[in-house]
VEXZAKOL-99984 format. One line per 10 residues: number of its first residue (from 1); for each residue x, y, z of N, C-alpha, C, CB. Coordinates in steps of 0.02 Angstrom, whole numbers, always signed. Each point is the difference from the previous one (the first is absolute). Last residue first. Glycine has a CB too. Example, Ala and Ser with C-alpha at 12.3 -4.5 7.8 and 13.67 -1.06 7.14 Angstrom:
2
2) +642 -112 +354 +42 +59 +3 -39 +55 +37 +59 -32 -108 | -44 -254 +104 -45 +59 +0 +45 +60 +0 -95 -59 +62
This chain:
247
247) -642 +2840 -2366 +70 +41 +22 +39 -27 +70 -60 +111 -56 | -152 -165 -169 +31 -32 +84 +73 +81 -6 -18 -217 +0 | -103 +202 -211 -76 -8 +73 +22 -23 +65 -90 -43 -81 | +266 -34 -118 -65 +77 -5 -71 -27 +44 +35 +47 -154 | +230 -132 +219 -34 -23 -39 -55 +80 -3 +28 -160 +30 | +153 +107 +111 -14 +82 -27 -25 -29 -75 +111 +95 +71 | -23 -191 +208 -50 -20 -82 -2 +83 -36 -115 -120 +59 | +228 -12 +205 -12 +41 -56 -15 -18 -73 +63 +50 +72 | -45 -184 +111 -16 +39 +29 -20 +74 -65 +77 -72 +122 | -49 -193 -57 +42 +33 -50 -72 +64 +23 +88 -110 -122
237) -43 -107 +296 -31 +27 -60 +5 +79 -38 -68 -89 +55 | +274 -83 +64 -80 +38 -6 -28 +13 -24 +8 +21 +32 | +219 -102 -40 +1 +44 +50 -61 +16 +13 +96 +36 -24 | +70 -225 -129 -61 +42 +18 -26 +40 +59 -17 -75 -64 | +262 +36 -78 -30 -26 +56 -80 +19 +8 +122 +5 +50 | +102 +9 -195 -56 +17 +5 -87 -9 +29 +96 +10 -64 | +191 +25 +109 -14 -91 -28 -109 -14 +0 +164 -66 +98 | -36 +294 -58 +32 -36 -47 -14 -83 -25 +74 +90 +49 | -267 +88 +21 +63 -9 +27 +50 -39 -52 -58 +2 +119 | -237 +8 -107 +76 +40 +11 +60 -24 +10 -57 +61 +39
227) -232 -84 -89 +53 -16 -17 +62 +38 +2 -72 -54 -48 | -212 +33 +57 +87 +40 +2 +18 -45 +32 +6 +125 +7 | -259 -182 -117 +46 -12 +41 +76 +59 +6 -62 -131 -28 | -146 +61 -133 -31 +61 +49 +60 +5 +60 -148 -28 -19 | +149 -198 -132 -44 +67 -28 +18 +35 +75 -124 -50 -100 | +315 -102 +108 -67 -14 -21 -25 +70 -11 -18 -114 +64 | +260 +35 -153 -25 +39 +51 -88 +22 -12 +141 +45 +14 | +95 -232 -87 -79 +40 +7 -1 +19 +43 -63 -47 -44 | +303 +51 +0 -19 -70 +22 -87 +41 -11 +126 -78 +109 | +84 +168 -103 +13 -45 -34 -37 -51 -7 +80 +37 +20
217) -6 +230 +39 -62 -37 +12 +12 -47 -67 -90 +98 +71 | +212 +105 +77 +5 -62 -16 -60 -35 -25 +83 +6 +73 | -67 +272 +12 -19 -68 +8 +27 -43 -41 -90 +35 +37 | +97 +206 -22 +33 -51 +6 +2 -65 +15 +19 +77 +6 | -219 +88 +43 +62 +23 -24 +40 -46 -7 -11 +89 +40 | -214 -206 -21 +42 +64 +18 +49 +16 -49 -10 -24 +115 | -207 -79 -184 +59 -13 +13 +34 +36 +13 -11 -57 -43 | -261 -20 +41 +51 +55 +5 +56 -46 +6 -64 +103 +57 | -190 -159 -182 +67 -21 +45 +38 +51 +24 +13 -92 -61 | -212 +37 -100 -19 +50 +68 +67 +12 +51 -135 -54 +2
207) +100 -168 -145 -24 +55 -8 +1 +50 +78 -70 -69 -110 | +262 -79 +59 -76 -12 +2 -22 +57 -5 -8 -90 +63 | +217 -18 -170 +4 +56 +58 -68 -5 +8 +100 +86 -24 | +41 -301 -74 -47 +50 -22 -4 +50 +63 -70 -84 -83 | +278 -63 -44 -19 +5 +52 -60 +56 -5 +116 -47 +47 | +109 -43 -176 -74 -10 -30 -33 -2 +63 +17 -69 -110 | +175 +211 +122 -4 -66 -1 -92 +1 -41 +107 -38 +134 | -5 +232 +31 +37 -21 -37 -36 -70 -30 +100 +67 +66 | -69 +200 +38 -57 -75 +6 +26 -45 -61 -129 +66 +43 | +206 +171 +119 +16 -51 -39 -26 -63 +12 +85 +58 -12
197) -120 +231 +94 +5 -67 -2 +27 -20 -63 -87 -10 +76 | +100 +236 -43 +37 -56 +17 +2 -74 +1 +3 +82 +39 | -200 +96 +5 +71 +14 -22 +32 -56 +13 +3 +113 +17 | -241 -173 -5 +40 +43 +23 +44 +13 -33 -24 -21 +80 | -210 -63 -170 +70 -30 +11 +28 +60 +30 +14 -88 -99 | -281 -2 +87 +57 +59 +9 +64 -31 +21 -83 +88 +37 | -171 -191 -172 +81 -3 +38 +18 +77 +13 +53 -116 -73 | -241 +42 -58 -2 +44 +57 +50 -3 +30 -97 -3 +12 | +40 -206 -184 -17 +85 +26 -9 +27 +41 -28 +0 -51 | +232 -178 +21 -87 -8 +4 -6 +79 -14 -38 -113 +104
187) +259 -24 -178 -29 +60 +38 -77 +6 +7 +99 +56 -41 | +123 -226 -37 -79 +6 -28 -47 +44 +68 +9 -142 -85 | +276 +76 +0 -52 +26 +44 -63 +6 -50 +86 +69 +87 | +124 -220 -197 -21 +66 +33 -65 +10 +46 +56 +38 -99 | +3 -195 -85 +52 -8 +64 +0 +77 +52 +91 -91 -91 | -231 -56 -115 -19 +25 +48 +40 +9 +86 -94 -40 -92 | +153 -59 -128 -42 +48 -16 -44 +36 +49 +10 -62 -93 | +231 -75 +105 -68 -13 -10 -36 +62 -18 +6 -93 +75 | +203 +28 +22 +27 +36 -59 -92 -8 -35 +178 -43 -16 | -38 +43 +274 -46 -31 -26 -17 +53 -69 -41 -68 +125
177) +178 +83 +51 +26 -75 +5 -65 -10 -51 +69 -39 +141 | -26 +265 -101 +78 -47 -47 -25 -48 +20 +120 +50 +1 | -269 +96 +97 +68 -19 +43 +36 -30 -29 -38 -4 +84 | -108 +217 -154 -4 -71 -4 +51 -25 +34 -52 -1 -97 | -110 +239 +127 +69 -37 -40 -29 -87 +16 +130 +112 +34 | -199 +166 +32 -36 -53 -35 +33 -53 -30 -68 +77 -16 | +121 +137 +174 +23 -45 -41 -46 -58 +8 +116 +44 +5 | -92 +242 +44 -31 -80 +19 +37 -55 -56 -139 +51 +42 | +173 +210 +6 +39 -32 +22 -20 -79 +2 +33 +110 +52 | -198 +85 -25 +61 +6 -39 +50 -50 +24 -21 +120 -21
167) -256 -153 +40 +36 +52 +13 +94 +0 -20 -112 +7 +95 | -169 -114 -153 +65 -10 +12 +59 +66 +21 -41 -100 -83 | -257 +1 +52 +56 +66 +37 +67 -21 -9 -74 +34 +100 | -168 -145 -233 +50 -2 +27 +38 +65 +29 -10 -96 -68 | -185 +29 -63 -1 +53 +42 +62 -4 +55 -132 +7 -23 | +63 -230 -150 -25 +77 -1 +8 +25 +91 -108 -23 -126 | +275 -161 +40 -72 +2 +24 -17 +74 -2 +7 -106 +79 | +207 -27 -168 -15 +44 +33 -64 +17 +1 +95 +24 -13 | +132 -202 -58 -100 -11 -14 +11 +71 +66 -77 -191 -28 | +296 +81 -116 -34 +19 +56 -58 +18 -16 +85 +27 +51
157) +90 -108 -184 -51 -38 +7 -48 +18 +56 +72 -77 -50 | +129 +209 -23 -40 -24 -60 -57 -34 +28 +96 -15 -76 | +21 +164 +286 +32 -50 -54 -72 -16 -53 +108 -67 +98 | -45 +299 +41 -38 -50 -2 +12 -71 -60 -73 +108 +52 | +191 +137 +117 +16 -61 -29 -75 -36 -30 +115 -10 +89 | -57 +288 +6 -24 -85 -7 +13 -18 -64 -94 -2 +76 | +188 +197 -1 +40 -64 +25 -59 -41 +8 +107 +47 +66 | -220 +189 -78 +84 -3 -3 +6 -75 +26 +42 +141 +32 | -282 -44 -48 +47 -3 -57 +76 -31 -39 -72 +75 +43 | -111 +45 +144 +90 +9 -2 -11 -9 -64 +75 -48 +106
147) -250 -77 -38 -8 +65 +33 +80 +4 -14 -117 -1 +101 | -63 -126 -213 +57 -29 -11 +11 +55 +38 +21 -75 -105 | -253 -26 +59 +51 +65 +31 +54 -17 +11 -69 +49 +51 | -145 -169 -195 +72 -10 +29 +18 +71 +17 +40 -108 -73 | -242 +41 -85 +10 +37 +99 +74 -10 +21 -129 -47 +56 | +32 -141 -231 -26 +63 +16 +20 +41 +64 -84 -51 -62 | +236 -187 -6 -91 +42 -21 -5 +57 +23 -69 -90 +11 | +257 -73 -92 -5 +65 +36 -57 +22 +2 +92 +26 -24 | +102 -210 -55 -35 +9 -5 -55 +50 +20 +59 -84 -20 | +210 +20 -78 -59 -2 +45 -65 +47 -17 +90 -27 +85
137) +96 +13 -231 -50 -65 -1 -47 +4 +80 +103 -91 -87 | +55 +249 +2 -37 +13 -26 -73 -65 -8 +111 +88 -42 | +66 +5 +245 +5 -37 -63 -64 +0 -50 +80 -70 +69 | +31 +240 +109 -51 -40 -3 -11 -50 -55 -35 +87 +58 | +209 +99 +96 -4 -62 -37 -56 -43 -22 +87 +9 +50 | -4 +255 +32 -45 -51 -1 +16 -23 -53 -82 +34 +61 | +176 +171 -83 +26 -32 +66 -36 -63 +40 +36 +120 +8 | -52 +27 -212 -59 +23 +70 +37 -12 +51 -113 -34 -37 | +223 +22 -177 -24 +62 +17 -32 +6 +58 -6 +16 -101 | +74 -222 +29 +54 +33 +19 -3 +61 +19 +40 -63 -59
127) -228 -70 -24 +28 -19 +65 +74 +37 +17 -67 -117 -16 | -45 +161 -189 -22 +11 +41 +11 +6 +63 -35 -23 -72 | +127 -89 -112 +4 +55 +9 +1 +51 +51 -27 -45 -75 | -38 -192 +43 +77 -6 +23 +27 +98 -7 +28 -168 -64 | -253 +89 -9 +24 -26 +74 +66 +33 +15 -54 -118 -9 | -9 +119 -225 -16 +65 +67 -8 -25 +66 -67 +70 -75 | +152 -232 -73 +64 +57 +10 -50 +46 +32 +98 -8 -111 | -196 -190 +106 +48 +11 +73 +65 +50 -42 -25 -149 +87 | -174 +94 -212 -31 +22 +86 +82 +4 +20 -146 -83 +41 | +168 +23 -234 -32 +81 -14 -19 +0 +67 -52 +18 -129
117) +138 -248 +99 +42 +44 -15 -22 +89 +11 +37 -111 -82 | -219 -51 +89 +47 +2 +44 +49 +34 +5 -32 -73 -1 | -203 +54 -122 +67 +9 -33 +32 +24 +63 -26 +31 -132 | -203 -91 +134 +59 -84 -28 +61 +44 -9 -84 -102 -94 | -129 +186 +195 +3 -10 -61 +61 -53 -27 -57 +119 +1 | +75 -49 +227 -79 -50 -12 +10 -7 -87 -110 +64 +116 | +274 +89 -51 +20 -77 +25 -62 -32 -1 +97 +24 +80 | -151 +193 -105 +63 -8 -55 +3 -64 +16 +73 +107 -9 | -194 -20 +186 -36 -21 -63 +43 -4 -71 -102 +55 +62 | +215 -3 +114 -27 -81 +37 -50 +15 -48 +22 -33 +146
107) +103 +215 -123 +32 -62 -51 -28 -58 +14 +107 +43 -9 | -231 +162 +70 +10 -9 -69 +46 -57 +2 -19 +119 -39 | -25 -91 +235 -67 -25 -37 +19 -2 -50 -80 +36 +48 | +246 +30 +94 -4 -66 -10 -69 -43 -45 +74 +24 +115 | -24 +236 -76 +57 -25 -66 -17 -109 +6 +143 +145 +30 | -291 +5 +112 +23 +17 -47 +33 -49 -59 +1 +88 +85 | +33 -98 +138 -50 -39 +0 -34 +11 -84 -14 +10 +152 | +203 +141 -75 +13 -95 +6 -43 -55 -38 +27 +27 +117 | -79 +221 -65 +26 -12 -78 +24 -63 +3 +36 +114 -34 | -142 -63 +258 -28 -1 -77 +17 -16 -52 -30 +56 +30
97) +171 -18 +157 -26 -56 -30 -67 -6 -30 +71 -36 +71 | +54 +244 -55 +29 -67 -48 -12 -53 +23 +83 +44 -34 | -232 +187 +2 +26 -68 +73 +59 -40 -32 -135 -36 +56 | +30 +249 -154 +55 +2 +34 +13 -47 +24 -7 +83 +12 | -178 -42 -150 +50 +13 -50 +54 +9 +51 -67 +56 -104 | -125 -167 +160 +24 -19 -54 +59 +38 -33 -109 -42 -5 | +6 +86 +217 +40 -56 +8 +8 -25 -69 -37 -27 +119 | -48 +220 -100 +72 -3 +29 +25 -66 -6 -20 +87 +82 | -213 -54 -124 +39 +21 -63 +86 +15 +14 -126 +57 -42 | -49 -150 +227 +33 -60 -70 +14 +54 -51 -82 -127 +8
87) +75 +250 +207 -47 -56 -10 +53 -26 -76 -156 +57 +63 | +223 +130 +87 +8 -15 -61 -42 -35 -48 +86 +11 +50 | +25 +2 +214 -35 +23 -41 +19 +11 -84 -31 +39 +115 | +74 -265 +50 +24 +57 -20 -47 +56 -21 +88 -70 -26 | -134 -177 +119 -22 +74 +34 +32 +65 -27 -14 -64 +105 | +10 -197 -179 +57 +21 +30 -21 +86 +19 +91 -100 -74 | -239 -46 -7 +30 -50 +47 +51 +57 +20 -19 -138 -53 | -106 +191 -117 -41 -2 +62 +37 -18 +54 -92 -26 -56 | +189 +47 -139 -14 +68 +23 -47 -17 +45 +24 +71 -95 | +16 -268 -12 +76 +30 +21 -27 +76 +28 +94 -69 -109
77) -263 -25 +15 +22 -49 +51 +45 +23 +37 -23 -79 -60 | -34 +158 -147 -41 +17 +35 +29 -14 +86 -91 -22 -113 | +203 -56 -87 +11 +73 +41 -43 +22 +29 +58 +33 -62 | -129 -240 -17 +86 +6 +31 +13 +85 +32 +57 -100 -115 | -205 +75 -35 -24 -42 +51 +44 -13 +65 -58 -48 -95 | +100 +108 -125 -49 +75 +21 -25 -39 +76 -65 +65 -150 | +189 -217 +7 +36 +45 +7 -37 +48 +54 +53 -24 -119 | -183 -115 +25 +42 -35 +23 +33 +16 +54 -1 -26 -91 | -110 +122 -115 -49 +5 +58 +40 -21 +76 -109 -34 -92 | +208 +10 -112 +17 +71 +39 -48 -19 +38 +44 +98 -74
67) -21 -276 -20 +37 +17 +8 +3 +81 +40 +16 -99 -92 | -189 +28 -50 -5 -39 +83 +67 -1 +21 -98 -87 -15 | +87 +192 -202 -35 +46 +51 -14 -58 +45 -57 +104 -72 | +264 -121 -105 -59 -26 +38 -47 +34 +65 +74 -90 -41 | +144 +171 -60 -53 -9 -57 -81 -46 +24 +127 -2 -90 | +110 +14 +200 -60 +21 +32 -57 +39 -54 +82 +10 +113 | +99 -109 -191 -31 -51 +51 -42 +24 +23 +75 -51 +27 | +57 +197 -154 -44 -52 -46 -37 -57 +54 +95 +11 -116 | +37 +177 +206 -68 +20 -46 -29 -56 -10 +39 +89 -62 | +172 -148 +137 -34 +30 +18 -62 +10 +23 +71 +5 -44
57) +96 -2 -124 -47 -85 +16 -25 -2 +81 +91 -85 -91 | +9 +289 -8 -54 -13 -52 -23 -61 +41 +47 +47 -128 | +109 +40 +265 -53 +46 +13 -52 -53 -71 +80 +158 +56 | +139 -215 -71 -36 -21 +67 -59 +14 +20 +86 +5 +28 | +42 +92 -205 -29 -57 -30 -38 -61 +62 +106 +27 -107 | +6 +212 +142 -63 -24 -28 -33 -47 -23 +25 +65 -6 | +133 -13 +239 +6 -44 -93 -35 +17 -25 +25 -91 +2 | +22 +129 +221 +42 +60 -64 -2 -34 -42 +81 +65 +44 | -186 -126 +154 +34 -39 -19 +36 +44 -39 -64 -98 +16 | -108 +202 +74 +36 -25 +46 +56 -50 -23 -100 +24 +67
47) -40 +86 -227 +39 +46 +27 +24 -23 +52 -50 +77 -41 | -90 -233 -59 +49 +26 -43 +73 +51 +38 -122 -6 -90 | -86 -42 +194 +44 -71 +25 +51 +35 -64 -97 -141 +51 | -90 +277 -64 +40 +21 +87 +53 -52 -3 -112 +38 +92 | -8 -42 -301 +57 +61 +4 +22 +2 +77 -57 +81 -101 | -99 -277 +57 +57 +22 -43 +45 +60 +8 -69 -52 -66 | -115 +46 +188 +19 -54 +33 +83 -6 -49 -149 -64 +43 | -45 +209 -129 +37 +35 +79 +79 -47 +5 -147 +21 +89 | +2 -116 -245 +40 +57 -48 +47 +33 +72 -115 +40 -122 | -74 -180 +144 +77 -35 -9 +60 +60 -35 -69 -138 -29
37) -183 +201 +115 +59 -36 +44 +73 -19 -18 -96 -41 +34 | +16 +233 -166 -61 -36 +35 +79 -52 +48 -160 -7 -124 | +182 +196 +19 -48 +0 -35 -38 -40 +31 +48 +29 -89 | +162 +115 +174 -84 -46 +48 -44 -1 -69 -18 +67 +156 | +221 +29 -176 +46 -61 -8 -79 -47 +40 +181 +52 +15 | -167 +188 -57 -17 -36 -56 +34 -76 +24 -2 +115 -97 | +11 +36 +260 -66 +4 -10 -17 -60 -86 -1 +160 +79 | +246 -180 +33 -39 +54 -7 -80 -17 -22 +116 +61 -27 | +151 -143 +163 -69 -20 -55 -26 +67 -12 -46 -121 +47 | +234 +99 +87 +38 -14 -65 -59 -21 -30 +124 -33 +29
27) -89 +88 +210 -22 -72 -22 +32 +11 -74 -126 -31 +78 | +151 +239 -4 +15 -35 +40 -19 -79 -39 -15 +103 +104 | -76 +54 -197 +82 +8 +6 +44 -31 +37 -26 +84 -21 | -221 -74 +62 -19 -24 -96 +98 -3 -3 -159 +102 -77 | +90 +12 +274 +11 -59 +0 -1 -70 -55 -32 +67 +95 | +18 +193 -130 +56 -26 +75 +11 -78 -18 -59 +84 +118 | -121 +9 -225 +42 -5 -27 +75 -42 +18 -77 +94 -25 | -181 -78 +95 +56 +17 +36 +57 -27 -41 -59 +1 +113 | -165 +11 -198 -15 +72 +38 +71 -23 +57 -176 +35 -11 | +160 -218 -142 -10 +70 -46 -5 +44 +60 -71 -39 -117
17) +102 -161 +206 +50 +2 -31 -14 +56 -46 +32 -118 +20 | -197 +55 +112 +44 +13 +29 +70 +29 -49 -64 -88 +89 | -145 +12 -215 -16 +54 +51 +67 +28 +49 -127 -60 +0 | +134 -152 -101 +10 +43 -49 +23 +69 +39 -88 -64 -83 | +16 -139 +214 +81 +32 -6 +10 +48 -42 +45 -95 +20 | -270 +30 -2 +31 +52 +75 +81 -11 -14 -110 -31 +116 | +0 -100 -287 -23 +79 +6 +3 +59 +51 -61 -60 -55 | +119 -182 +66 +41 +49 -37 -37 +69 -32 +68 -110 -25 | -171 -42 +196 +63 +10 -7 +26 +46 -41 -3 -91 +29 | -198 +7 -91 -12 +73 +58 +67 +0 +10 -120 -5 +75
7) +90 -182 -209 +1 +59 -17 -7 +85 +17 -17 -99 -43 | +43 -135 +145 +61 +19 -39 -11 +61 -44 +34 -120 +1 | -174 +92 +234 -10 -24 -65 +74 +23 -54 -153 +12 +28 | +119 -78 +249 +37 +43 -56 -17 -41 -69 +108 +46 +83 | -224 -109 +163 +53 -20 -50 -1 +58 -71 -18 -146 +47 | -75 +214 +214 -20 -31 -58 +51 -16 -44 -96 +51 +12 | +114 +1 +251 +11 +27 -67 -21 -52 -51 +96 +71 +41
């Protein structure tokens, strides 16, 4: 699948949301809420939070068209990766981890501009609605599939490599013994994180890496390698990828 132009997007959510009312009632958008990207992105995160004033800032971040492109990229990703039918106009107006990944672009370009306080109340909005913790200071390139949605953790100083997989329940954290600017995980591209795991520390994941289900992991983990268990042990070469052009 070719990467989703932000503006073909929402012209297939328009399209959806006018010829199925049903579901225009459901979600709580409508055909007028697709002028264009940020406007979508505003009224879907608005109506998931019940703020409008959540929904405006919002809008206003994703006022930046490399921002949506961003965005449109992501859901591309997310509807490839995760096989639902629907392709990427489901996964924008139903995934909640989309809307995660979503709501963390807009407050992580709020928090780049300098005004902190404004990133972490729609942070702090947001995150109660989705049920994901993402701080507005980490970091996040392109493609992230956040699959669920539900109970990730990612701490401020964390680093995330384009085309990343994370699945529900991960924790991206710090171990308290270190108050530095770089106390968190630094995720290569192409990682797949399992459910559950927990990574912890200023410590790097290598490219291409897998981390099981539940895993522990306190310590690097080289490029292309898995990794399992509680005391996260290396186990081989990493087996699964859902980078674009590999499956």
């Amino acid at each position: 699948m070719s990467p989703e132009m932000p503006g073909t997007l929402i012209d297939d959510c328009r399209t959806l949301l006018t010829e199925r009312p049903d579901l225009a009632a459901l979600t709580g958008l409508s055909g007028t809420d697709c002028a264009g990207f940020a406007d979508l992105a505003g009224a879907l995160l608005g109506h998931v939070a019940g703020r409008p004033a959540i929904g405006e800032a919002v809008r206003a971040a994703y006022g930046d068209p490399a921002l949506a492109g961003i965005s449109a990229y992501d859901i591309t990703e997310s509807a490839r990766r995760n096989f639902e039918p629907g392709g990427p106009v489901a996964a924008l107006l139903f995934s909640r981890g989309v809307h995660a990944v979503m709501a963390h672009r807009a407050a992580h370009r709020i928090w780049t501009g300098g005004d902190a306080m404004r990133a972490l109340a729609v942070h702090s909005a947001l995150s109660r609605a989705l049920g994901t913790d993402i701080h507005p200071g980490a970091v996040i390139g392109r493609g992230l599939w956040l699959d669920h949605g539900l109970g990730c953790v990612i701490g401020e100083t964390a680093v995330i490599g384009e085309n990343v997989s994370i699945w529900h329940n991960v924790t991206l954290g710090s171990t308290l013994n270190d108050s530095g600017p770089t106390r968190h995980p630094r995720i290569g591209a192409g990682a797949v994180i399992g459910a559950g795991a927990t990574i912890l520390g200023n410590i790097k994941i290598g490219v291409g890496a897998n981390i099981g289900a539940g895993a522990v992991v306190l310590a690097d983990v080289p490029d292309a390698m898995t990794v399992a268990g509680p005391r996260g042990a290396v186990r081989g070469p990493a087996r699964v990828s859902f980078a674009p052009g590999r499956s």
